[in-house]
MARLUMKOL-762765 format. One record per residue (C-alpha): residue number from 0; residue in three letters; x, y, z. Coordinates in steps of 0.001 Angstrom, whole numbers. Example, Ala and Ser with C-alpha at 12.3 -4.5 7.8 and 13.67 -1.06 7.14 Angstrom:
BEGIN
{0,"Ala",{12300,-4500,7800}} {1,"Ser",{13670,-1060,7140}} 
END
This chain:
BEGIN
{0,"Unk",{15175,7572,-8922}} {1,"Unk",{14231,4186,-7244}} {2,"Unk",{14104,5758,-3738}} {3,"Unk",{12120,3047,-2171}} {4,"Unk",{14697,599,-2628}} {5,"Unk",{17018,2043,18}} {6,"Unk",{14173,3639,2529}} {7,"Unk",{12003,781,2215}} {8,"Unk",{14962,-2117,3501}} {9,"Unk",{15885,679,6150}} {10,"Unk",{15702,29,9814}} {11,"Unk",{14461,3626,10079}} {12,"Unk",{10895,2789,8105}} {13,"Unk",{9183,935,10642}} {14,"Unk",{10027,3451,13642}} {15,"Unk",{8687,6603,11123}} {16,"Unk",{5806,4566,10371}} {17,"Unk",{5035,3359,13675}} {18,"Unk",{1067,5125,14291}} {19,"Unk",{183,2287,11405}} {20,"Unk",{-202,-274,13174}} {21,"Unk",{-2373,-3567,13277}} {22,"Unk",{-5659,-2022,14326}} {23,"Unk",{-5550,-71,11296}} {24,"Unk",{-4726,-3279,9240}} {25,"Unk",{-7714,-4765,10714}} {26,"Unk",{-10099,-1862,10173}} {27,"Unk",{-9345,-1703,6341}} {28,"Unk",{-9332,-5547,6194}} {29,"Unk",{-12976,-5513,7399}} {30,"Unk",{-14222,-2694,4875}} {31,"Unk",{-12948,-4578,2346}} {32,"Unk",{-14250,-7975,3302}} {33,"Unk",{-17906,-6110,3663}} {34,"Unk",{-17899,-5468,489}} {35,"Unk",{-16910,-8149,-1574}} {36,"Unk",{-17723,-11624,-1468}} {37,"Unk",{-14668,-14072,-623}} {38,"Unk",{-15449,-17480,148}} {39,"Unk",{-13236,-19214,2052}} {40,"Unk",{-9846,-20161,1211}} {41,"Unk",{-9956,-17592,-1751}} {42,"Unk",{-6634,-16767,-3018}} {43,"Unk",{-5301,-13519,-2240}} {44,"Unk",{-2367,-11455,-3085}} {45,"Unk",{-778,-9082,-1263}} {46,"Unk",{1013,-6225,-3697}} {47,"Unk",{3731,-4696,-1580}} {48,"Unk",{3091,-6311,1483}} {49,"Unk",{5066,-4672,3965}} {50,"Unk",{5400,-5888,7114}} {51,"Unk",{2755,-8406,6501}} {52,"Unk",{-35,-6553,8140}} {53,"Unk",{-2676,-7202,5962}} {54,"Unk",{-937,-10166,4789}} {55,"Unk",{-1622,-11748,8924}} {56,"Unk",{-5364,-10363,9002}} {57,"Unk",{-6256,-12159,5575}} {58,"Unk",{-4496,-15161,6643}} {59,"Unk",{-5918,-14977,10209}} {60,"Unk",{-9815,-14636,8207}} {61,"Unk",{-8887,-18490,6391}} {62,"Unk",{-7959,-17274,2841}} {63,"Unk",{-4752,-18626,1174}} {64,"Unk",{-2549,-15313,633}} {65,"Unk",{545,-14861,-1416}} {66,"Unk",{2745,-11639,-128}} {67,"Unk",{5415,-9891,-2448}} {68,"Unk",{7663,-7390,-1602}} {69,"Unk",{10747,-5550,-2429}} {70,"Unk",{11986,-4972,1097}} {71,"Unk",{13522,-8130,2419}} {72,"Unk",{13521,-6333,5534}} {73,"Unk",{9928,-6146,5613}} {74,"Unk",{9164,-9438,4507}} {75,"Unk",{11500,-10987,7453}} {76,"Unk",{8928,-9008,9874}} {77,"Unk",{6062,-10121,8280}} {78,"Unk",{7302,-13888,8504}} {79,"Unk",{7669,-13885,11869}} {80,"Unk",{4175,-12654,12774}} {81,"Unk",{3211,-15231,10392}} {82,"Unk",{5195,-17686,12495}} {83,"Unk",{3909,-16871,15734}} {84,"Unk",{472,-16580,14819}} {85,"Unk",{989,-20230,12619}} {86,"Unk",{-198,-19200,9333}} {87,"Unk",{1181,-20616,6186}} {88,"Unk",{1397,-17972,3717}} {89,"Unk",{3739,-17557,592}} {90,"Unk",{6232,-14431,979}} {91,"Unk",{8003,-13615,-2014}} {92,"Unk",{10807,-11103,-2569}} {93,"Unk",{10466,-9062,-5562}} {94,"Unk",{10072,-6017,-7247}} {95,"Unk",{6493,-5557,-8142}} {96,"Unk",{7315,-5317,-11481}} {97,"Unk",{9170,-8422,-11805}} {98,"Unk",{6567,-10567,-9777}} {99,"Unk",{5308,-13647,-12121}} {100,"Unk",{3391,-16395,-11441}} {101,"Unk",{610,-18795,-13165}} {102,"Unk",{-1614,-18492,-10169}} {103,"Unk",{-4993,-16417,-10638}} {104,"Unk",{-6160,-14458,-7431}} {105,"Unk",{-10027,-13795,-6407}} {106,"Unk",{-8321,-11169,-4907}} {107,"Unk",{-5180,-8523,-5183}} {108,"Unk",{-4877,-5920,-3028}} {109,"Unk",{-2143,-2668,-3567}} {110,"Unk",{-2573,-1237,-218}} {111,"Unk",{-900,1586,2196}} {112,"Unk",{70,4092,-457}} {113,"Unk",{2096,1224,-2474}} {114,"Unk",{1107,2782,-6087}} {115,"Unk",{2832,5649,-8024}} {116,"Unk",{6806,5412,-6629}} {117,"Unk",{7412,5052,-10075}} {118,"Unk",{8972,7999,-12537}} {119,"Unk",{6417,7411,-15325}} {120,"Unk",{3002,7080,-15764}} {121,"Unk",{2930,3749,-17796}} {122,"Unk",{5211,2080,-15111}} {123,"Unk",{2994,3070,-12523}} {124,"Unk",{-544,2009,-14821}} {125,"Unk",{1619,-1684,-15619}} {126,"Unk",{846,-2315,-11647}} {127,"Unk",{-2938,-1701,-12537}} {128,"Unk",{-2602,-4037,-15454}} {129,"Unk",{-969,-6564,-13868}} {130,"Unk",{-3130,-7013,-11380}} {131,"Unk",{-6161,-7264,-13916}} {132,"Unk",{-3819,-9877,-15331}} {133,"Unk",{-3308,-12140,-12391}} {134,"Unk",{-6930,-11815,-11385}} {135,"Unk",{-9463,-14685,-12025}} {136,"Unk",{-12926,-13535,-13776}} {137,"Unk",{-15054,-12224,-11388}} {138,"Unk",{-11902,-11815,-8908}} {139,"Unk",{-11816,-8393,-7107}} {140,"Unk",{-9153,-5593,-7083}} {141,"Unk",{-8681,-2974,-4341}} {142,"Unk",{-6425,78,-4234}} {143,"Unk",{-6041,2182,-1154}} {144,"Unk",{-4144,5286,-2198}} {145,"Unk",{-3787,9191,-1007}} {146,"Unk",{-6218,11673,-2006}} {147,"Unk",{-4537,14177,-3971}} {148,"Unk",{-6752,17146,-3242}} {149,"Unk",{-6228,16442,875}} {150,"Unk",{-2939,16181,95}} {151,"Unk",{-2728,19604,-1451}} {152,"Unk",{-4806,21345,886}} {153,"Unk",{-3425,19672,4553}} {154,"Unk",{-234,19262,3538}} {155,"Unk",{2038,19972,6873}} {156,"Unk",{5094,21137,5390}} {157,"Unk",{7780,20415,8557}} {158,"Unk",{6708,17907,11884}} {159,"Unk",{9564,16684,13900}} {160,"Unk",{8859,13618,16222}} {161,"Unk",{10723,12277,19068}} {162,"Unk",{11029,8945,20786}} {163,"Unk",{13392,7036,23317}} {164,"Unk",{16951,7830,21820}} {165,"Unk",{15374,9211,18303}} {166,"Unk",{14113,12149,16547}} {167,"Unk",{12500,12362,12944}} {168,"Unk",{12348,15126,10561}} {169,"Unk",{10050,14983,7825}} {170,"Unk",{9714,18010,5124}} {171,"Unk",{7115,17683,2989}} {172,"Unk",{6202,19552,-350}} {173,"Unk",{4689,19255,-3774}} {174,"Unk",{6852,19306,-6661}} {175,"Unk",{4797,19217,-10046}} {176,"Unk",{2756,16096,-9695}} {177,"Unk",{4304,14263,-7116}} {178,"Unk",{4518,14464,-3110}} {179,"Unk",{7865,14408,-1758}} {180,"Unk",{8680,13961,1520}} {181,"Unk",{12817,13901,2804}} {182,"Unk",{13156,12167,6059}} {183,"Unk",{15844,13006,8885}} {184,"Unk",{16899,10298,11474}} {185,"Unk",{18983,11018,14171}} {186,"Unk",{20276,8540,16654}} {187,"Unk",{23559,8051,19196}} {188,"Unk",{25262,10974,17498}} {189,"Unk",{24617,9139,13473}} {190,"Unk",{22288,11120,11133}} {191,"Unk",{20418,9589,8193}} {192,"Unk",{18285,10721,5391}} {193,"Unk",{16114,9114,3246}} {194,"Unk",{13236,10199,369}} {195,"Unk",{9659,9605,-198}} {196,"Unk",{8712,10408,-3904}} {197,"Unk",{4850,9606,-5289}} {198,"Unk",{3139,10531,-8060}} {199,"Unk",{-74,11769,-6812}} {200,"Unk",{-3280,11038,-9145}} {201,"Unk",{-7132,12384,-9092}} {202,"Unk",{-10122,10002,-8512}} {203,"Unk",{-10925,10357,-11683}} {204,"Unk",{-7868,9545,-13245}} {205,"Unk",{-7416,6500,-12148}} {206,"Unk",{-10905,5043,-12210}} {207,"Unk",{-10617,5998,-16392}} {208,"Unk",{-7592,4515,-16139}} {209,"Unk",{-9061,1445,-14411}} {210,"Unk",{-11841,869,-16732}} {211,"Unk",{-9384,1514,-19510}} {212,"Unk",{-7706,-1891,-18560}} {213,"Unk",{-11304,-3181,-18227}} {214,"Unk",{-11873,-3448,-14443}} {215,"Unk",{-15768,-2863,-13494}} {216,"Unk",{-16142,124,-10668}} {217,"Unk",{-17907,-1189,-7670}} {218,"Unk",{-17363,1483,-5191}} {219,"Unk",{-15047,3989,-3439}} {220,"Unk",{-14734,5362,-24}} {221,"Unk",{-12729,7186,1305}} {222,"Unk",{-11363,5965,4899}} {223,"Unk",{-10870,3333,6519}} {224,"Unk",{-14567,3613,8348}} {225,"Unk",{-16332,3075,5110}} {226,"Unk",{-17395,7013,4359}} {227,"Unk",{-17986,7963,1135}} {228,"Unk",{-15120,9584,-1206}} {229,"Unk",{-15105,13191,-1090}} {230,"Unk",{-12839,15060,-2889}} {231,"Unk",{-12249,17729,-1216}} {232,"Unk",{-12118,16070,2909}} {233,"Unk",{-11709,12626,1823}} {234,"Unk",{-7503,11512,3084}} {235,"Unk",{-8055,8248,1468}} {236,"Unk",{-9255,7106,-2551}} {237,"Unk",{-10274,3446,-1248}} {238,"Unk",{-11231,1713,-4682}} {239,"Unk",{-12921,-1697,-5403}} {240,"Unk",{-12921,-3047,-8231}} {241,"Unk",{-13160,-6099,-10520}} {242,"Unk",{-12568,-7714,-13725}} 
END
């Protein structure tokens, strides 16, 4: 069930996901850059890149970033803002899972939700150990994910939003493990659905799984402001880590 294949190269993403927008980019960019150390022109890759936010704020701060994603949708976005801001970074359009390269990063980030689409555990733990792969010694890892317990206990089952000629329906519920969210779009008279499917994981689980693959914990917060994780009021697991 490779959902994100289809919603991710829709049209329809960008205008659902619209409230994320480059101030967030910028806020999350900063945490992270406040607590690592990155000297300049440090390679960094972007895992699922999207629309290149992160991808332009990295770039903008002088390192040398590499973007991959699946969407070649999102990728075309995220080369134009690279355009008309004149940075020079590498976009690359793959499937995660099928990335390769002989580079080493000093840093990989897996931002935005971007972990646990896949239907098994071990697919979704390969992204973890790829990254550890691709890193340099010393380099530094940082996953941004959902917090499962906020999930399960603010979860807004129906919203409905509405803009210029368009109105969005999301339903969202829990089904065993995983978050699931079916999305409505309906414009001039056309209707369109699309799916949201991720495998939701504990703190816990996947800093064991983490230091498993042999990443070192540094810290975790858990927004973008730089608050300490709590489990139960935390809506973000913001990891750092390296190997």
């Amino acid at each position: 069930m490779e959902w994100f294949k289809h919603w991710f190269n829709s049209k329809e993403y960008l205008n659902v996901y619209r409230h994320r927008d480059e101030k967030e980019a910028a806020e999350l960019v900063s945490l992270i850059l406040k607590n690592i150390h990155l000297s300049p022109g440090s390679k960094v890759l972007d895992m699922a890149a999207g629309s290149g936010r992160h991808a332009v704020t990295f770039a903008r701060n002088g390192y040398n970033v590499t973007a991959v994603d699946l969407s070649s949708t999102l990728l075309s976005i995220a080369k134009k803002k690279a355009a008309d801001n004149c940075l020079n970074i590498q976009f690359i359009n793959s499937d995660i899972r099928d990335f390769t390269t002989e580079d080493k990063f000093d840093l990989i980030i897996n931002l935005f939700t971007s972990f646990g689409y896949f239907d098994s555990d071990k697919e979704n733990f390969d992204v973890l150990k790829k990254a550890y792969k691709l890193l340099r010694v010393d380099g530094f890892f940082v996953l941004d994910y959902l917090n499962k317990n906020f999930v399960k206990h603010n979860l807004i089952p129906n919203t409905t939003d509405s803009f210029v000629d368009t109105k969005i329906t999301q339903k969202r519920f829990i089904e065993g493990e995983r978050i699931i969210k079916e999305i409505t779009v309906e414009k001039n008279g056309e209707t369109k659905k699309y799916l949201e499917s991720v495998r939701m994981y504990n703190r816990n689980e996947l800093l064991e799984t983490l230091q498993k693959i042999g990443f070192k914990f540094i810290n975790t917060f858990g927004d973008f402001n730089g608050n300490q994780f709590k489990l139960e009021s935390s809506p973000r697991i913001i990891i750092i880590a390296c190997k």
